[in-house]
C-alpha positions in Angstrom: -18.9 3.7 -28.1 -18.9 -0.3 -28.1 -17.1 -0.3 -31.1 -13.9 0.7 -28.9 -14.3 -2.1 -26.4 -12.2 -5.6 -27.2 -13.9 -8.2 -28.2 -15.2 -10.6 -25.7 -13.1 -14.0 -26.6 -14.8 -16.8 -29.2 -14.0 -19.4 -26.5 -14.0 -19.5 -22.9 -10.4 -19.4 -21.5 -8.2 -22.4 -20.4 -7.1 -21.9 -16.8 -3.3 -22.2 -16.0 -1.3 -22.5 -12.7 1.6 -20.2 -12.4 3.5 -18.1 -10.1 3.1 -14.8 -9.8 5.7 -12.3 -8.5 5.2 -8.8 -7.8 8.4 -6.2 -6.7 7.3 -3.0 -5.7 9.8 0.0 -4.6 9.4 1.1 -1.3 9.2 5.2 -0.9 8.6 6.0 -4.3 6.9 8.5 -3.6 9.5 10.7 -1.5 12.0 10.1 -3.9 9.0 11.7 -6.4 9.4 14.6 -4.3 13.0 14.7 -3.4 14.4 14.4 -7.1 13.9 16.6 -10.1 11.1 14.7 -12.5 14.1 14.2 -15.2 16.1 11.9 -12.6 13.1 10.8 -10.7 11.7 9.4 -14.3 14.8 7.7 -15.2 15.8 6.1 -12.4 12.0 4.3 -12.4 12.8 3.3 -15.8 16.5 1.8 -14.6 14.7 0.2 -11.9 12.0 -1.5 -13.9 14.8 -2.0 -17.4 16.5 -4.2 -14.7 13.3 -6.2 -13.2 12.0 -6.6 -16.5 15.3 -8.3 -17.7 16.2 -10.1 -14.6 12.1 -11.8 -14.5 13.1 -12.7 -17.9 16.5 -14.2 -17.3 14.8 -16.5 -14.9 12.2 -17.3 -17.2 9.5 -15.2 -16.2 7.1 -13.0 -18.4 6.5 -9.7 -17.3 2.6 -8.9 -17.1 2.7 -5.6 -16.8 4.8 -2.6 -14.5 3.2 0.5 -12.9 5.4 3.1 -12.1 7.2 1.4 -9.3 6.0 -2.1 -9.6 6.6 -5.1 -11.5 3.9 -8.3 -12.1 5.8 -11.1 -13.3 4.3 -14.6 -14.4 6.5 -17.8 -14.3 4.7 -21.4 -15.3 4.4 -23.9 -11.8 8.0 -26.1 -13.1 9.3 -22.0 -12.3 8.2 -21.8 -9.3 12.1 -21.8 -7.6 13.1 -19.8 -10.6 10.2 -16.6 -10.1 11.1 -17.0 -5.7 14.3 -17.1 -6.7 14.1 -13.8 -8.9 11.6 -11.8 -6.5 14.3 -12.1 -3.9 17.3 -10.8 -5.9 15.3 -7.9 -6.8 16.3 -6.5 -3.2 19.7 -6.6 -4.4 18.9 -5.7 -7.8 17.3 -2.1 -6.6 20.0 -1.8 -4.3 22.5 -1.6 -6.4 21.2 0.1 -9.1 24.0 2.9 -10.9 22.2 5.9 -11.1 20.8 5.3 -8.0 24.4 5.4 -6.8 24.9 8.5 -8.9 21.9 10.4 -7.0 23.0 9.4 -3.8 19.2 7.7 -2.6 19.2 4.4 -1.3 16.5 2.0 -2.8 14.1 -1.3 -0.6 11.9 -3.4 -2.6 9.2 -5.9 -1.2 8.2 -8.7 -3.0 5.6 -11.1 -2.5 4.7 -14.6 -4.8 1.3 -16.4 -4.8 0.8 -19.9 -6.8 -2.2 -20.7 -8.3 -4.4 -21.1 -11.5 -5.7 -18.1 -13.4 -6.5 -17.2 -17.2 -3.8 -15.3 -19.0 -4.4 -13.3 -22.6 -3.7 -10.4 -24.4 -5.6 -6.9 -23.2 -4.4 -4.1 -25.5 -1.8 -5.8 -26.9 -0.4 -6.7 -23.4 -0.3 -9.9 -21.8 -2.4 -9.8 -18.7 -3.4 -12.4 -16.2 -7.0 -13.0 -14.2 -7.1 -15.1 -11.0 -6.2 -15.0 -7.2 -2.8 -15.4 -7.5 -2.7 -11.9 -8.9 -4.4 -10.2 -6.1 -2.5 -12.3 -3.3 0.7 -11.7 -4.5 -0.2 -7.5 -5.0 -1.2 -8.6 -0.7 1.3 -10.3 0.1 4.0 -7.6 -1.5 1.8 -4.7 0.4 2.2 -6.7 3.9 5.9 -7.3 3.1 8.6 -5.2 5.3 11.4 -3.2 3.1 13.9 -5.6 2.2 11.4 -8.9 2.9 9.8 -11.4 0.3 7.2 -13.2 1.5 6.0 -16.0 -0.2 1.9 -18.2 0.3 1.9 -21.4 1.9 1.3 -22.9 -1.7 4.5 -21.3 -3.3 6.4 -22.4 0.4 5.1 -25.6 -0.1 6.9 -26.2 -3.8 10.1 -25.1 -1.9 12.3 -27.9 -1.1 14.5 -26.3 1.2 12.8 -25.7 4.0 15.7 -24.0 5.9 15.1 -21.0 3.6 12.0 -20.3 5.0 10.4 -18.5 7.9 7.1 -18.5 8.7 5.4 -15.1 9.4 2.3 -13.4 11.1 0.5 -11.9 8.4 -1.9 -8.9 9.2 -5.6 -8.8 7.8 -5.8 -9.2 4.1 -8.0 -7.6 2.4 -10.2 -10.6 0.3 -8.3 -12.8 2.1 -9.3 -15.2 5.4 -7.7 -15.4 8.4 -6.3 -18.8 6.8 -3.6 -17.2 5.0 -0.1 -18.7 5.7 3.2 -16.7 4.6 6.9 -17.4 5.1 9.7 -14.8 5.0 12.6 -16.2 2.0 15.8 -16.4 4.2 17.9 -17.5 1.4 18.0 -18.6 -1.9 20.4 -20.9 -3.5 21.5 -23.5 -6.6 20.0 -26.2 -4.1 17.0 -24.5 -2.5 14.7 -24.7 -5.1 13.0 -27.1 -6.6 12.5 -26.3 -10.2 9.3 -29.0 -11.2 
């Protein structure tokens, strides 16, 4: 049975800040259940296809997607370009064709975390270890339809601060009661800072 594990790597891993953005599609599940499995399975694809290529316009790598979700990875100089890309997503998914074409309305959330963690291939994918990975999954969950919240690290890389909105956060799980988030109002060719 080991012989089907990975092997464990030579050298212990470099650690790495980056920004991590996940998009999730809010009410996957009823649209499961409201569409035939044929359209339900190609409109997820659509919806991710578009993520996918929009993270990497922007300069992101895409980690990995689950169904409904997207984890993308941009390096800390990309910090306004990964905000910048989690926030269009809303109008991304809402504007999707066959969408359209089915007649269902789609809401993302998004939320972005900055921090180190340890990236490397698992199964031929590229996957990333850290904090950042869990806040941002957090941060997404506590996100309203429509909202991208971002950490106080990520806000504080910003360098418009009009675009921001600071925002109660609920209990999250791992997380202390020190967690600081801000709603992205708006994001534009001057309100990021790109380094």
């Amino acid at each position: 049975m080991t012989d089907l594990l990975f092997p464990l790597p030579a050298r212990r891993p470099d650690h790495e800040r980056a920004c991590l953005v996940m998009v999730d599609l809010v009410g996957s599940t009823r649209l499961a259940h409201l569409l035939p499995l044929e359209d339900y399975a190609a409109l997820m694809a659509e919806f991710v296809q578009v993520l996918v290529l929009s993270f990497e316009a922007r300069g992101g790598r895409v980690l990995q997607h689950q169904g409904d979700a997207v984890l993308g990875l941009w390096p800390p100089g990309g910090v306004g370009s990964g905000v910048a890309a989690g926030h269009e997503s809303h109008e991304r998914a809402a504007k999707l064709g066959l969408a359209a074409a089915l007649r269902v309305d789609l809401q993302v959330r998004a939320g972005v975390a900055l921090g180190a963690v340890i990236t490397g291939q698992v199964g031929g994918q590229l996957s990333a270890y850290g904090l950042p990975v869990n806040y941002a999954r957090r941060l997404c969950d506590a996100a309203l339809p429509g909202e991208t919240l971002v950490c106080g690290e990520t806000a504080a890389q910003m360098g418009f601060p009009g675009a921001l909105a600071a925002r109660t956060l609920p209990p999250l799980a791992g997380f202390g009661p020190d967690c600081r988030a801000y709603t992205v109002r708006e994001v534009g060719a001057g309100a990021m800072k790109t380094g």
